[in-house]
C-alpha positions as CSV (number, residue, x, y, z in Angstrom):
1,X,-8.4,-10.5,-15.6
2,X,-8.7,-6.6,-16.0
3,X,-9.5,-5.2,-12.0
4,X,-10.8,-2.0,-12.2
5,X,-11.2,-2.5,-8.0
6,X,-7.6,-2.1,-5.7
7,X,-6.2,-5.0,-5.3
8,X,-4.0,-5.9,-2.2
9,X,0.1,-4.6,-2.6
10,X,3.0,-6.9,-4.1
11,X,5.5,-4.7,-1.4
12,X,3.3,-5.2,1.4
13,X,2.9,-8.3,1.2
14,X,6.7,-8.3,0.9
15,X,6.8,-6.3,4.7
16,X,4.5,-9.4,5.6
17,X,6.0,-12.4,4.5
18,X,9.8,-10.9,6.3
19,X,7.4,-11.0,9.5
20,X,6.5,-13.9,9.0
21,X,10.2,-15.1,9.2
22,X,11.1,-13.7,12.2
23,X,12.6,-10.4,10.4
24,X,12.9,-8.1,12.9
25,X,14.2,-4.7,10.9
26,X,12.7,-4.3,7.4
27,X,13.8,-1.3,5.5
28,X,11.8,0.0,2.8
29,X,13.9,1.5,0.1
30,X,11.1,4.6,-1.3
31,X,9.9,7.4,-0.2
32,X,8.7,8.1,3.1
33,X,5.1,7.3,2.3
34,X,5.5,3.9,0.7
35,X,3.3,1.5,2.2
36,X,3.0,3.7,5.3
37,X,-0.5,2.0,7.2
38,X,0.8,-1.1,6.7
39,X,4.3,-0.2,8.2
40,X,2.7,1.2,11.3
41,X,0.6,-1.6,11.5
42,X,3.4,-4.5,11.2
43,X,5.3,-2.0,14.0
44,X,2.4,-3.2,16.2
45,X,3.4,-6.7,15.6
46,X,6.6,-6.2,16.8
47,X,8.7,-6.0,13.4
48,X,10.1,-2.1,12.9
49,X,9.3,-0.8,9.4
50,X,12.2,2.1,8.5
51,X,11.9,3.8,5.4
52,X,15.1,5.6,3.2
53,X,12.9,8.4,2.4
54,X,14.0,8.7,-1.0
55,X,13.2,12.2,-2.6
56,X,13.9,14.1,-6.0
57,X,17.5,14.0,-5.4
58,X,18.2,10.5,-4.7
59,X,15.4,10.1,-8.0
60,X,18.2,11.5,-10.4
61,X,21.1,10.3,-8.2
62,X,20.5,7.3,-6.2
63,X,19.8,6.2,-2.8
64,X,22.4,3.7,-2.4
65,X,24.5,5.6,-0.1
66,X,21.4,6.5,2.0
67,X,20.5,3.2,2.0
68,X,24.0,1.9,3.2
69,X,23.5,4.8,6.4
70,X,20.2,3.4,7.2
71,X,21.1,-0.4,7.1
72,X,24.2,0.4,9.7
73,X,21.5,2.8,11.5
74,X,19.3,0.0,11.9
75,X,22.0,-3.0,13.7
76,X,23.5,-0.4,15.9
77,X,20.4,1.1,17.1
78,X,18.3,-2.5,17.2
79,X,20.6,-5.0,17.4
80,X,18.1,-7.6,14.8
81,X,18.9,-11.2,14.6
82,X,17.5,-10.7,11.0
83,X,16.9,-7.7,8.4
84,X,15.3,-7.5,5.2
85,X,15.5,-4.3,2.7
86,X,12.1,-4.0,1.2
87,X,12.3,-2.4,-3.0
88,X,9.8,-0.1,-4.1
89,X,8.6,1.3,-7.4
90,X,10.8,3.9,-7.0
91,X,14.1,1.6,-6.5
92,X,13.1,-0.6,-9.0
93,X,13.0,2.0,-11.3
94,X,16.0,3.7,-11.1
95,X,17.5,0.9,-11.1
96,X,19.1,0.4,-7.4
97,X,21.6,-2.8,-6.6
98,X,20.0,-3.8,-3.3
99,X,22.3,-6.2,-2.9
100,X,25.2,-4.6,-3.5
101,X,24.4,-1.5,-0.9
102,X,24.0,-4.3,2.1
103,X,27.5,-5.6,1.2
104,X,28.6,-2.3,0.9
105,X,27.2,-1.1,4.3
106,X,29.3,-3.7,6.2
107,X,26.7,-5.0,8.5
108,X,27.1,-8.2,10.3
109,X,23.4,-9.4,10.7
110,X,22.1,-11.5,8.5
111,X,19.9,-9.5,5.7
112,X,18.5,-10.3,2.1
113,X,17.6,-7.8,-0.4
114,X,14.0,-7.9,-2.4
115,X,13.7,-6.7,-5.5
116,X,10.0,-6.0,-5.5
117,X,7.9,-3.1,-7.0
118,X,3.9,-2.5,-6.8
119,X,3.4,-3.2,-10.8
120,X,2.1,-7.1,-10.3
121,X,-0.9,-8.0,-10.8
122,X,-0.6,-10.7,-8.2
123,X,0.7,-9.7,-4.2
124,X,2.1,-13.4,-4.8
125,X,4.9,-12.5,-6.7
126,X,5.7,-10.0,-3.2
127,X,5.7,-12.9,-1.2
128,X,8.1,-15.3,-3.7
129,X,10.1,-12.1,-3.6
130,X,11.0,-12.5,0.1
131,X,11.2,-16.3,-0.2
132,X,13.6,-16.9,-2.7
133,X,16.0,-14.9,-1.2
134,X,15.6,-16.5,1.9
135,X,15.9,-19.8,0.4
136,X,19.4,-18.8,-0.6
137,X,20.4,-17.5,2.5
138,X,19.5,-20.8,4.4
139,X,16.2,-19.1,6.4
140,X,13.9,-21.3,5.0
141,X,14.8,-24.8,2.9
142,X,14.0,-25.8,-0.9
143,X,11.2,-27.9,0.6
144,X,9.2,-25.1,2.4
145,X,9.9,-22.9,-0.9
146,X,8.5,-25.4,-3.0
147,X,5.4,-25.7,-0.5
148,X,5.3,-22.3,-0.4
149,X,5.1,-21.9,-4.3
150,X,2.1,-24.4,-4.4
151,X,0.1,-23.2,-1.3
152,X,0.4,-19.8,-3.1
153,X,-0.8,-21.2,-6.4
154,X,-3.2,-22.8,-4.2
155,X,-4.9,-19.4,-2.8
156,X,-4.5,-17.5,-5.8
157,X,-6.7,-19.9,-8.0
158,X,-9.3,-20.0,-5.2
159,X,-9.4,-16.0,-5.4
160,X,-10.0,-15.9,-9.1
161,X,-12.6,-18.8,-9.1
162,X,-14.5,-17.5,-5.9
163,X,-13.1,-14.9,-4.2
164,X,-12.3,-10.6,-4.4
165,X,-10.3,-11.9,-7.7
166,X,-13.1,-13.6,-9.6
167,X,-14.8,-10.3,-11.3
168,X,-13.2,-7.2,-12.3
169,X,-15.4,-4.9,-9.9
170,X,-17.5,-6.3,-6.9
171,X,-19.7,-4.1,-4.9
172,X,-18.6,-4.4,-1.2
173,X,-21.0,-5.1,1.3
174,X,-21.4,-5.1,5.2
175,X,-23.4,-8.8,4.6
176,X,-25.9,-9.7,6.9
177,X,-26.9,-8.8,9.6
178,X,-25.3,-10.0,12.6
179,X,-27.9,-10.6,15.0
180,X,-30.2,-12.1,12.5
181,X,-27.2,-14.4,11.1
182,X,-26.4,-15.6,15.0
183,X,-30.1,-16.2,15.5
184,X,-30.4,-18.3,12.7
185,X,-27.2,-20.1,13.8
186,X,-28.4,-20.5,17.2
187,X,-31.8,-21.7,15.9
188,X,-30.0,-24.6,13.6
189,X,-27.7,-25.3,16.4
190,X,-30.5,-25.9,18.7
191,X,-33.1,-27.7,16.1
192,X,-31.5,-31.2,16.9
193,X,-29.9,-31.2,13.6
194,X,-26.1,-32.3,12.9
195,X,-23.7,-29.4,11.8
196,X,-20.3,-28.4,11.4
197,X,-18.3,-25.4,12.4
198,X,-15.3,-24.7,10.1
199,X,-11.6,-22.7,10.6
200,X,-10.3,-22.0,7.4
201,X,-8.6,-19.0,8.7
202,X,-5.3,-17.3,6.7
203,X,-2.4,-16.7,9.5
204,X,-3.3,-14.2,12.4
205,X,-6.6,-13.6,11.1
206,X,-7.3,-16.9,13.2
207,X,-7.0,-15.1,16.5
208,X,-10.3,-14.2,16.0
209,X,-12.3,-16.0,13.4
210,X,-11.7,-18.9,16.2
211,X,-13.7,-16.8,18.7
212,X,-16.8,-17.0,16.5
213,X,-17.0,-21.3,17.0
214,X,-15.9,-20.8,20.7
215,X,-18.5,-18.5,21.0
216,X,-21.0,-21.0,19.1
217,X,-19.6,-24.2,21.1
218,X,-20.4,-21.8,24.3
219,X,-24.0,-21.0,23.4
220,X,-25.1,-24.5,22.3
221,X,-22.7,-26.8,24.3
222,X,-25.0,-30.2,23.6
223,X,-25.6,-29.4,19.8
224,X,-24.5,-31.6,17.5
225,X,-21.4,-29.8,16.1
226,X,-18.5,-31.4,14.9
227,X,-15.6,-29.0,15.0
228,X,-13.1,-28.6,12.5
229,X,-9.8,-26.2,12.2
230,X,-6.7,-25.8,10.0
231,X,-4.4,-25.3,13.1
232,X,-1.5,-28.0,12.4
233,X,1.8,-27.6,13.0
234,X,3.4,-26.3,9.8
235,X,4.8,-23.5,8.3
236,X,6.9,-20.1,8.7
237,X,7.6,-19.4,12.1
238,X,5.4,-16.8,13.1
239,X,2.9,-18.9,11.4
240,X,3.5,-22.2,13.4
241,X,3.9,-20.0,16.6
242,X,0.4,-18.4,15.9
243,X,-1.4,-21.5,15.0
244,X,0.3,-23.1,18.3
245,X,-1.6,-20.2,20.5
246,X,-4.4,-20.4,18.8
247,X,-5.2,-23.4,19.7
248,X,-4.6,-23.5,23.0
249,X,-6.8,-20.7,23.3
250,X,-9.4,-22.3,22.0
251,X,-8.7,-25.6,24.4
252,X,-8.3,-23.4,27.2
253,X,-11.9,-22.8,26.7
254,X,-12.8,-25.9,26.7
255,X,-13.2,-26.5,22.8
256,X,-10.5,-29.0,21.5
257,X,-11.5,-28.9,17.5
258,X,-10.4,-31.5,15.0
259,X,-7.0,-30.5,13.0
260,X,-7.3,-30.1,9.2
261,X,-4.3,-27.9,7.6
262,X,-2.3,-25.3,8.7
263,X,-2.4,-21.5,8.4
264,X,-0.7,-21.3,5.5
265,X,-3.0,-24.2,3.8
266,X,-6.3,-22.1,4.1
267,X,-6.4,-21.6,0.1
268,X,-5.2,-25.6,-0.9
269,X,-7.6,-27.0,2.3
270,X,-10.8,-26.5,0.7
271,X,-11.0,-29.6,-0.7
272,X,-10.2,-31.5,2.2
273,X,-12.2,-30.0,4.2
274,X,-15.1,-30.5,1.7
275,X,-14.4,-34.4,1.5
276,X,-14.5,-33.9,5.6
277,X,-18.1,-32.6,5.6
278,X,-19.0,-35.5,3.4
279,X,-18.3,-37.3,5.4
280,X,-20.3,-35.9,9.0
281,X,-23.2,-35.0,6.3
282,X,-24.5,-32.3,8.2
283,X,-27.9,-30.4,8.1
284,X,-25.9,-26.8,8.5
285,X,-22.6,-25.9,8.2
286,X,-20.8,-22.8,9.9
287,X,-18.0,-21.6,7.4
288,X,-15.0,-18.8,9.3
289,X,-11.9,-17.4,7.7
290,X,-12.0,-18.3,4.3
291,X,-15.2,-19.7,3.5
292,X,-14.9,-19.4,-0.6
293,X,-11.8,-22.0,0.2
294,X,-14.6,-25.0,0.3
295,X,-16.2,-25.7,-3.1
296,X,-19.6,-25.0,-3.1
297,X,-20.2,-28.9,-4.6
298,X,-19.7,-30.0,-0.6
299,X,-22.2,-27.8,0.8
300,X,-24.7,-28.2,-2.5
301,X,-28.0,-28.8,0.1
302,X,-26.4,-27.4,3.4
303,X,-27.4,-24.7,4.8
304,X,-24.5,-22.6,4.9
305,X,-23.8,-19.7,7.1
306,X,-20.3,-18.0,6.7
307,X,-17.9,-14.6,8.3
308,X,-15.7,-13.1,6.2
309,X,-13.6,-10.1,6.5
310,X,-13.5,-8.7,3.1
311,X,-16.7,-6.8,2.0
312,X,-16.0,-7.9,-1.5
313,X,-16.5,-11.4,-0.8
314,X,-20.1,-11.1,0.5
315,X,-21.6,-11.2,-3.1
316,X,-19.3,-14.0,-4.5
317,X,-20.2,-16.4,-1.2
318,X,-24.1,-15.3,-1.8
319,X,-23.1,-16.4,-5.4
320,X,-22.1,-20.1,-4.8
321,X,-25.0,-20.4,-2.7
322,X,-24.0,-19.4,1.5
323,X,-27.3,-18.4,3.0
324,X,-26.0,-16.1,5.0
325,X,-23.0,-14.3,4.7
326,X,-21.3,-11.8,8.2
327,X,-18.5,-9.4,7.5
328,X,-16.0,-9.0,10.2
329,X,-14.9,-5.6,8.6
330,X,-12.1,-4.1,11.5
331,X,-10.3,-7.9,11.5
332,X,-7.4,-7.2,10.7
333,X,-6.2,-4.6,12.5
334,X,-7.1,-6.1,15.6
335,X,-5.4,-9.3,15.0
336,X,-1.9,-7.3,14.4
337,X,0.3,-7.8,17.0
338,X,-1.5,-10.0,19.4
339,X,-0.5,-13.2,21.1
340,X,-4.0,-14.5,22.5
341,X,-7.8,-14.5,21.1
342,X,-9.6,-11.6,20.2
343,X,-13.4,-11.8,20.8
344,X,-15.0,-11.1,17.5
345,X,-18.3,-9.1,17.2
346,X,-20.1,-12.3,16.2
347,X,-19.1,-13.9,19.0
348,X,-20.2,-11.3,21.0
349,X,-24.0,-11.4,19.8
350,X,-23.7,-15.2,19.9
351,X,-23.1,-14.8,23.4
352,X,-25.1,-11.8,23.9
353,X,-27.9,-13.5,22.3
354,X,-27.2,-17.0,24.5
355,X,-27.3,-15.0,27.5
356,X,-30.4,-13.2,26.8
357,X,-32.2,-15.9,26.7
């Protein structure tokens, strides 16, 4: 496929995937400006983001000696349990030994090297990056590589068949709009007829895609809604750690959902989660996270409502048939760094709308 639309970062999803294993120092080896939203943002979620500045000298010379300084900067001024130094185009290209500068540098902490550059067409090969390094270095074992390798096969074929991926420009949109999407949900919830509310939500994003079926279970406590969320107990750390508080927010108001796949899973779980709605053969159906993850052969005759929070999934979901389709557009930064729900605009005109009433 030829994009002619951005598509997301191969390094920054390298910055996320060391979070994700409980890196507590990455160190981007570029210029100053590499990657620099996404390295404020991940400081907000408690990993610091340094940078090796690299400018037109170190361009003809080499960074490695700046490199070595900022790796002994970093476990004398933070003290990590775990570092990771982060390549760049402009590493990559000059050819720096990553490796070789964090044996050089003499630091004690345990740190793995990631030769990564922004020229993939993929931000999977970013996250494999990190991985097998880790691998090597005992962080993770073969087995969660391997998993790792197919959930991220997994994903990636559900973004090229229905998702951001699938054409090589979408039009992004703001979808529906929310109080007319909430009334209809409200309305269907209401109506007598059977439904099912769905998390299919990727890692943190579930702090708040979760608030959207609290909010539902709130406004219709008698409907017939059977609950469903990929919440198990599996993964990187950060990952099982969020999926743990997620759902005990979600019990600790008073909505105890049916487990099906982890955070991680959201891109491989569609098809269970389709044979799952077979099954409770609902009238409606309330998709959150990653909606495009379902195929639409199990919700073929379902009225189909679904939040997203990537504008350039609205006309893809429309596509395979979702009647209604609500973009939670500032998601993700409000899910960085947080350790309890978020309530999510939808939610709040669910509950706005409940309590109007």
């Amino acid at each position: 496929m030829e994009y002619v639309q951005p598509r997301p970062s191969s390094i920054v999803a390298s910055l996320y995937t060391a979070r994700d294993l409980g890196v507590e120092v990455a160190i981007l080896h570029g210029p100053s400006g590499c990657s620099f939203k996404h390295a404020r943002l991940l400081e907000e979620d408690g990993m610091r983001v340094l940078t090796t500045s690299l400018g037109e000298n170190e361009f003809i010379f080499g960074g490695q000696g700046v490199l070595e300084r900022v790796l002994r900067y970093a476990e004398t001024e933070f003290s990590p349990k775990r570092m990771a130094v982060i390549g760049t185009c402009v590493s990559m290209i000059i050819g720096e030994d990553i490796e070789a500068a964090i044996e050089a540098s003499g630091v004690e902490t345990p740190t793995i090297g990631v030769e990564i550059h922004a020229g993939f067409r993929e931000n999977i090969e970013g996250v494999l990056a990190v991985l097998e390094p880790a691998a090597r270095a005992g962080w993770i074992s073969e087995d969660e590589l391997e998993r790792q390798r197919r959930l991220l096969a997994a994903a990636n074929q559900v973004e090229r068949l229905r998702g951001a991926a699938s054409q090589p420009y979408i039009e992004p949109s703001r979808g529906d709009l929310k109080h007319l999407a909430a009334c209809r949900l409200l309305d269907l919830a209401r109506s007598g007829k059977r439904g099912v509310a769905v998390l299919n939500a990727k890692k943190e994003t579930a702090y708040m895609f979760a608030d959207e079926l609290c909010a539902l279970r709130e406004a219709c406590p008698e409907a017939e809604i059977t609950y469903l969320a990929n919440l198990e107990d599996r993964g990187l750390p950060k990952v099982r750690a969020d999926g743990e508080r997620v759902l005990a927010g979600m019990q600790e108001r008073g909505l105890d959902p049916e487990l099906l796949g982890s955070l991680d899973e959201y891109g491989e779980n569609g098809a269970a989660v389709g044979e799952r709605i077979r099954e409770i053969k609902p009238d409606f159906a309330f998709l959150v996270g990653v909606p495009h993850a379902v195929p639409p052969e199990y919700t073929d005759g379902i009225e189909t409502i679904s939040v997203t929070n990537g504008p350039r999934q609205v006309a893809p979901l429309k596509a395979i048939g979702h009647a209604m389709v609500v973009v939670e557009v500032d998601l993700h930064p409000k899910t960085l760094g947080v350790r309890e729900m978020v309530e999510s605009e939808f939610g709040a005109v669910l509950r706005s709308m409940a309590e109007g009433e």
